[in-house]
Steps between C-alpha positions, in 0.01 A plus 500: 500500500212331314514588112229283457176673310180407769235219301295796412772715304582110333147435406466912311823439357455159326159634372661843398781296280228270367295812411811653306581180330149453359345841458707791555826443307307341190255822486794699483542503125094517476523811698674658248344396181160643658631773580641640158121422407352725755368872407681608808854425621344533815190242505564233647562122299237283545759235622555663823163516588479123422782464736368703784218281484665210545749635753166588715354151454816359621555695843799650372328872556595789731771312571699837591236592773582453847167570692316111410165754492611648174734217375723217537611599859836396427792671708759678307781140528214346356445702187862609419564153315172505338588831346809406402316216271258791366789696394633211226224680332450820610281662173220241597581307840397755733241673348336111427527440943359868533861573647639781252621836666347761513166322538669297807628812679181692451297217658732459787441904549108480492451125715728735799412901430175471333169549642185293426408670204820507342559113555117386369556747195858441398684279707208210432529549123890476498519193681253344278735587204210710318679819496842636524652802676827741509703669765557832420815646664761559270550874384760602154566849669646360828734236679216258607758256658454756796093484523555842705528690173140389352395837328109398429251657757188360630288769625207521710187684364178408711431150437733464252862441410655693181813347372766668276803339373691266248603179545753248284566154467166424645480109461200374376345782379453466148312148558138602409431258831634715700243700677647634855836714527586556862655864477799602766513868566518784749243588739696722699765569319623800746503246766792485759507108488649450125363131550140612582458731196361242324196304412323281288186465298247262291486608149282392225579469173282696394473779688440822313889634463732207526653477166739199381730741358741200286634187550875474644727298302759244753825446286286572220230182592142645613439211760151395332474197727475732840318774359765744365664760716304848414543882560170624703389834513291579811336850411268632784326167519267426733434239731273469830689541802376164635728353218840598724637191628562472856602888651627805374821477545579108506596442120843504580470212731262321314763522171733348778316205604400442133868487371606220720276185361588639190858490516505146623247427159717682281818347645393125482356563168863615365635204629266273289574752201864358547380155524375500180814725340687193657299244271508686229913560575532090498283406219698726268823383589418134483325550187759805283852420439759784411887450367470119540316412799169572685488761680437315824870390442600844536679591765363916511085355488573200829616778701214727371250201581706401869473876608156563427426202716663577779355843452118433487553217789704769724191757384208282589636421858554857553121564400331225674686615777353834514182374430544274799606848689150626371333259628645471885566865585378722209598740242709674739689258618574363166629874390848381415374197323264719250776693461743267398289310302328778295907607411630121450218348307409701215857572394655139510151429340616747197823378504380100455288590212760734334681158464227316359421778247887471387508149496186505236691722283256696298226310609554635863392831393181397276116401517590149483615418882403664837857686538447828442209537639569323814796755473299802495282399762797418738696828412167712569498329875853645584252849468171357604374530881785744559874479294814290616696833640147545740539220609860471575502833653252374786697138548830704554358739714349245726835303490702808564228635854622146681832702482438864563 
């Protein structure tokens, strides 16, 4: 087995780090004094614009995009370990490359489902960075982990589609860039085939009665830096019916083919989030002492740092591996792998930066370092793109048929 990253994946990844080192992790602190001097929360700091800018000058653009006609062309073992660099720095990193979810997702769904129309008016824009977009496909009032249970209805009425329903935890939402939601909901919703109920369309912004109803708090951050997470109110709106993507019918299959990218993204993004909790981890404990020593004497903080080690190597062969899987015989053949990874990653994630936040003391838990935030993001992933029981509900069962 060759473990070996191919020259191209070597050249992205030395300009990626380079790219960190000199723009992204000094604009970090920027980002954040501009912001507190923006009339919105939401606007966006000047800084990242700046870095998009230079992120497109450098060919480090698109990077997520498989099909070379919309983007980097890079296969899914190629971009794992560039994510993982983005996600040292995942307020700014991403969205600098144009690689931040939901934005990603949403322009996977249009460059394979969308027509024409749909890609020249809002697939073009989104891959030039000039607007943002949601996914909307969350609901408070039901289990969503079971996309069966969606309760908003998209109705046919002539030429037109009429949507009713609300919506929560819609990511992106509140950025005043964002001006497409695609909307998941029931065409048929009577229809034999729970999985072909449901469908999806091309909202704009603003269309006459979509309503950003609040902005949803994450362990009481508001996520500023991808757009907030809102509650969306979808009140007889209309929309042509030339703005469904793909058939009636096919939304569950297009969520499908949407979530698996995404949970390779997510996953090697985690595992740079612990990458940097591990810095942070040993530049404390070289540089704090406690009852008489460092603490990198300690013998409670080397086992801390030895186990996350072994954890985020152990983690990022397991995801390159189902990348690999991916690549060579698709999303169905890497089932298990997606699984396992979408359970494994995300928690030992959570568990790394727990560490680091205790080893700061105080400081863990404040503005002043990453921690808690990194911790909030990880935490929400162990619900995002489907919760850890899901997940280990459909591994076990597909364990457990090889023996029925």
């Amino acid at each position: 087995m060759d473990f070996a990253f191919d020259a191209r994946t070597e050249e992205l990844r030395a300009k990626l780090l380079a790219f960190m080192d000199e723009h992204v992790h000094p604009a970090e602190a920027v980002a954040d004094e501009q912001r507190a001097q923006l009339a919105s929360p939401w606007d966006t700091p000047p800084v990242v614009e700046e870095l998009k800018a230079e992120a497109r000058r450098q060919g480090l653009w698109n990077l997520f995009m498989p099909d070379a006609q919309y983007g980097a062309g890079l296969t899914n073992l190629q971009y794992a370990p560039l994510a993982e660099i983005t996600g040292r720095s995942p307020q700014l990193a991403p969205t600098a490359l144009n690689c931040a979810a939901p934005d990603t997702g949403n322009m996977e769904v249009l460059s394979q489902f969308g027509d024409e129309h749909q890609k020249k008016q809002w697939l073009e824009p989104l891959l030039a960075g000039e607007i943002r977009s949601a996914f909307a496909m969350t609901e408070p009032e039901v289990a969503s982990s079971d996309a069966t249970n969606i309760t908003t209805l998209i109705e046919r009425d002539g030429d037109e589609y009429v949507i009713t329903g609300r919506k929560w935890y819609i990511s992106g939402a509140m950025n005043p860039d964002c001006k497409i939601f695609i909307v998941m909901g029931k065409t048929d919703p009577e229809g034999s085939d729970i999985r072909r109920q449901q469908s999806m369309v091309l909202v704009p912004r603003d269309t006459p009665g979509l309503e950003i109803r609040r902005a949803m708090q994450v362990y009481g951050y508001e996520d500023h830096y991808h757009g907030g997470h809102a509650e969306v109110v979808f009140d007889r709106v209309r929309v042509p019916a030339s703005n469904l993507i793909g058939e009636e019918g096919g939304g569950f299959a297009i969520a499908q083919a949407r979530l698996g990218p995404g949970r390779i993204h997510h996953c090697m993004r985690l595992i740079g989030m612990a990458e940097r909790a591990i810095e942070l981890m040993c530049k404390r404990a070289v540089a704090r002492s406690a009852f008489g020593k460092p603490l990198a004497q300690q013998g409670v903080v080397q086992e801390w740092i030895a186990d996350a080690r072994v954890a985020v190597e152990q983690l990022r062969l397991l995801v390159l591996k189902t990348a690999w899987l991916m690549d060579t015989v698709g999303n169905k053949g890497a089932h298990t792998e997606i699984q396992s990874i979408k359970i494994a990653t995300p928690r030992t994630v959570v568990d790394i930066i727990d560490q680091a936040v205790q080893l700061h003391g105080a400081g863990g838990v404040s503005q002043d370092f990453p921690l808690a935030e990194l911790w909030a993001a990880a935490r929400t992933l162990r619900l995002a793109d489907g919760p850890d029981e899901v997940h280990q509900r459909s591994l076990a069962r597909r364990e457990l048929k090889k023996y029925l």
